[in-house]
C-alpha positions in Angstrom: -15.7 -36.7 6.1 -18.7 -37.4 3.9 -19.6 -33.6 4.3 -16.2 -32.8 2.9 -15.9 -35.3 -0.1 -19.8 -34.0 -1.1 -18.6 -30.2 -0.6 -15.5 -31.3 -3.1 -17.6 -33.4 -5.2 -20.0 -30.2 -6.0 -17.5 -28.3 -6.3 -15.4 -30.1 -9.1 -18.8 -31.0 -10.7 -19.8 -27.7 -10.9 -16.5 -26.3 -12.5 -16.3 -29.8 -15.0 -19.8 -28.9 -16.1 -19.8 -24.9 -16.2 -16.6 -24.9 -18.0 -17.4 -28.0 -20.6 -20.9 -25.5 -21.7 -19.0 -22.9 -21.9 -16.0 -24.0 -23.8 -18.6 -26.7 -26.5 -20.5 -23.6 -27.0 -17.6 -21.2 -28.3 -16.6 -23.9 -30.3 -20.3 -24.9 -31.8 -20.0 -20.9 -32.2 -17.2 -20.9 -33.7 -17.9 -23.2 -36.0 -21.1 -22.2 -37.3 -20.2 -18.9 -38.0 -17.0 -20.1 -40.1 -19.7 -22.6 -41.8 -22.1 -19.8 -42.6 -19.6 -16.9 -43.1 -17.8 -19.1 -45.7 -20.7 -20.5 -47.5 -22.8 -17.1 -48.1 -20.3 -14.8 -48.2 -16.3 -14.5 -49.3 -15.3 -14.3 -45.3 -13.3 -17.4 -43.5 -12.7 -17.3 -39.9 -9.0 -18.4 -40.4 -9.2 -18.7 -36.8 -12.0 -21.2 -35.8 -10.2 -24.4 -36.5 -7.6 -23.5 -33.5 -10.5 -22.7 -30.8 -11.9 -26.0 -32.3 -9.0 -27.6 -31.7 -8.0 -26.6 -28.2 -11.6 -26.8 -27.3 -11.3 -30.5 -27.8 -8.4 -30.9 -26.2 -10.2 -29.1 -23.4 -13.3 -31.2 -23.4 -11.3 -34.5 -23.9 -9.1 -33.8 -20.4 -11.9 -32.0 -18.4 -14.4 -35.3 -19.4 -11.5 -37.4 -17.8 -12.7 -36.1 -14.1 -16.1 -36.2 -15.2 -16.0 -39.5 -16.0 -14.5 -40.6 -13.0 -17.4 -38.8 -11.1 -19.9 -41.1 -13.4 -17.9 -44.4 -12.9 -17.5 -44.2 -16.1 -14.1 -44.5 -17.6 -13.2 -47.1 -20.0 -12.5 -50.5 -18.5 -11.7 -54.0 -18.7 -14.1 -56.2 -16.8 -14.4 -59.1 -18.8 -12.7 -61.4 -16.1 -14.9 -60.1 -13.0 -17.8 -60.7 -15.4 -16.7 -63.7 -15.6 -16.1 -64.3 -11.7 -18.1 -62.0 -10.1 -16.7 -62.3 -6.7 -13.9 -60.6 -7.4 -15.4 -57.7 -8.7 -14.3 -55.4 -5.7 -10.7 -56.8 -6.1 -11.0 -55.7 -10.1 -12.4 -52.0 -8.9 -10.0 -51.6 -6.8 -6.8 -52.4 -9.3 -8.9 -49.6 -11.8 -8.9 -47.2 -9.3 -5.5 -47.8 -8.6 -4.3 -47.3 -11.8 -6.3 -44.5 -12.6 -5.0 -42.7 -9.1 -1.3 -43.7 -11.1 -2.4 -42.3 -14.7 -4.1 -39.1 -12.5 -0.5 -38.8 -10.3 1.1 -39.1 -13.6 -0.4 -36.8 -16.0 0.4 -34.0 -12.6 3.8 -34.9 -12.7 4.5 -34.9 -16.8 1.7 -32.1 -17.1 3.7 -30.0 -14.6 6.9 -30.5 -16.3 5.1 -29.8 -19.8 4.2 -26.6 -18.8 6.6 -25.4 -17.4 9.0 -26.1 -20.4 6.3 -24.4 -22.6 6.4 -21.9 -20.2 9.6 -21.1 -20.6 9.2 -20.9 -24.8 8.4 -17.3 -25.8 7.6 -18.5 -29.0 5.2 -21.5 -28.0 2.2 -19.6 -29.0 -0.5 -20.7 -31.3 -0.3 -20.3 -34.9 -3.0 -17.8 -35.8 -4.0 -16.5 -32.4 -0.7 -15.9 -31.1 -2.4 -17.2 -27.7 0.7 -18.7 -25.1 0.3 -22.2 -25.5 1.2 -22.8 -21.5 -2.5 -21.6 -21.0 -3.5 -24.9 -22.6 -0.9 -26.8 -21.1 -1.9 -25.2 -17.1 -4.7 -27.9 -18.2 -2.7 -31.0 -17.6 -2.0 -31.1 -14.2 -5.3 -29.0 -13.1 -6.9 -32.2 -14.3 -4.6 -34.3 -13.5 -4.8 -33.2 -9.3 -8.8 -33.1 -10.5 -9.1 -36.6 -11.3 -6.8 -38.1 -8.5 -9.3 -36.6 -5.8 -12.5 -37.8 -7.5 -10.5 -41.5 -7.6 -9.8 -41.0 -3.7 -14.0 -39.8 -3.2 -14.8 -43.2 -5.6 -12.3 -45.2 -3.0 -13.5 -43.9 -0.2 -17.2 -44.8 -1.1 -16.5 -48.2 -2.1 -14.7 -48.9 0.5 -17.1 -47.5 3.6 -20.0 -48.1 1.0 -21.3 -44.6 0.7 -22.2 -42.3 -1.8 -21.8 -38.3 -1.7 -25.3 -38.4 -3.8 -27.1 -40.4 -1.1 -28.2 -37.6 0.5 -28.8 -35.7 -2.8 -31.0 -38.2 -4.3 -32.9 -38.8 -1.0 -34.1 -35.6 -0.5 -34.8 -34.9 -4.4 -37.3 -38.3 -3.9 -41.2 -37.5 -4.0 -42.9 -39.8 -1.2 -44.7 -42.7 -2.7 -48.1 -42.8 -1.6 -49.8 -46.1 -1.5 
C-alpha cells in the first residue's frame, strides 16, 4: 500500500509542481512584457491582465493539493496547543473537513462546469478562451486534494511517511 500512495504521491507532486512553473512563468512573462512594452514604447498587451488573472486562480487551487502534501493548510490549533494530548483527535477533525471541503469543491466544481459548459458565450473577455477550461480546474483539484488528505490519513494513522524511504536513501552516512 505504501508503494502505491508514494507512486500517487510523485505523481500529483510532480504535475502540482510542473504545472505551478509553468503557469507563474507565463504570467511573470506576461507581465513584464506588458510592463516594458507599455513603458518604452506606445504598445499594451490588452491581454496580460486575463492570463494574470486565470493564472492566479490557477496557482491559488493547484497550491490547495500542494499544501496538503506539506501539511500545510491553514488551521486552527490553538486548543491542542493548549492540550496537547489531543492533538491527534484535532488532526484528525482537519483532515476530515478538508476530505468534506475536497468532496465538495468535486461536487459544486462538477456542476460549475458543466453549466459553463453548456454557455456558448462563457468565454473570456479579450481572449475569447471557453471559460469551462478554467472551470475543468475545480473538480481536478478538488479529486486532487481528497487523495492527498486520504495519503495524510493513512500515514498518521499507521505512522508512515511516503518520504521515509525518499529521505533515507538521499541521507550521506555520518562518519564518526
Amino acid at each position: 500500500m505504501k508503494k502505491i500512495f508514494r507512486a500517487i504521491d510523485r505523481t500529483l507532486g510532480a504535475v502540482e509542481d510542473w504545472s505551478l512553473v509553468v503557469v507563474v512563468c507565463v504570467a511573470l512573462f506576461s507581465g513584464l512584457t506588458n510592463i516594458i512594452l507599455r513603458k518604452t514604447t506606445s504598445i499594451n498587451l490588452y491581454w496580460s491582465d486575463e492570463i494574470i488573472r486565470k493564472s492566479i486562480f490557477f496557482c491559488t487551487y493547484v497550491g490547495c493539493s500542494a499544501a496538503v502534501r506539506r501539511r500545510s493548510l491553514i488551521r486552527v490549533d490553538a486548543l491542542p496547543q493548549i492540550i496537547p494530548v489531543s492533538r491527534k483527535f484535532f488532526n484528525t477533525i482537519n483532515q476530515l473537513a478538508s476530505l468534506i471541503f475536497s468532496a465538495m469543491l468535486v461536487w459544486l466544481g462538477w456542476g460549475l462546469l458543466q453549466s459553463v459548459y453548456a454557455d456558448e458565450y462563457a468565454t473570456t473577455a479579450t481572449l475569447q478562451i471557453p471559460e469551462w477550461y478554467f472551470y475543468a480546474v475545480l473538480p481536478l483539484v478538488g479529486c486532487m486534494m481528497f487523495i492527498r488528505v486520504l495519503i495524510v490519513m493513512w500515514e498518521d494513522l499507521f505512522d508512515t511517511s511516503t518520504e521515509d524511504k525518499q529521505e533515507n536513501e538521499t541521507e550521506e552516512p555520518v562518519h564518526g
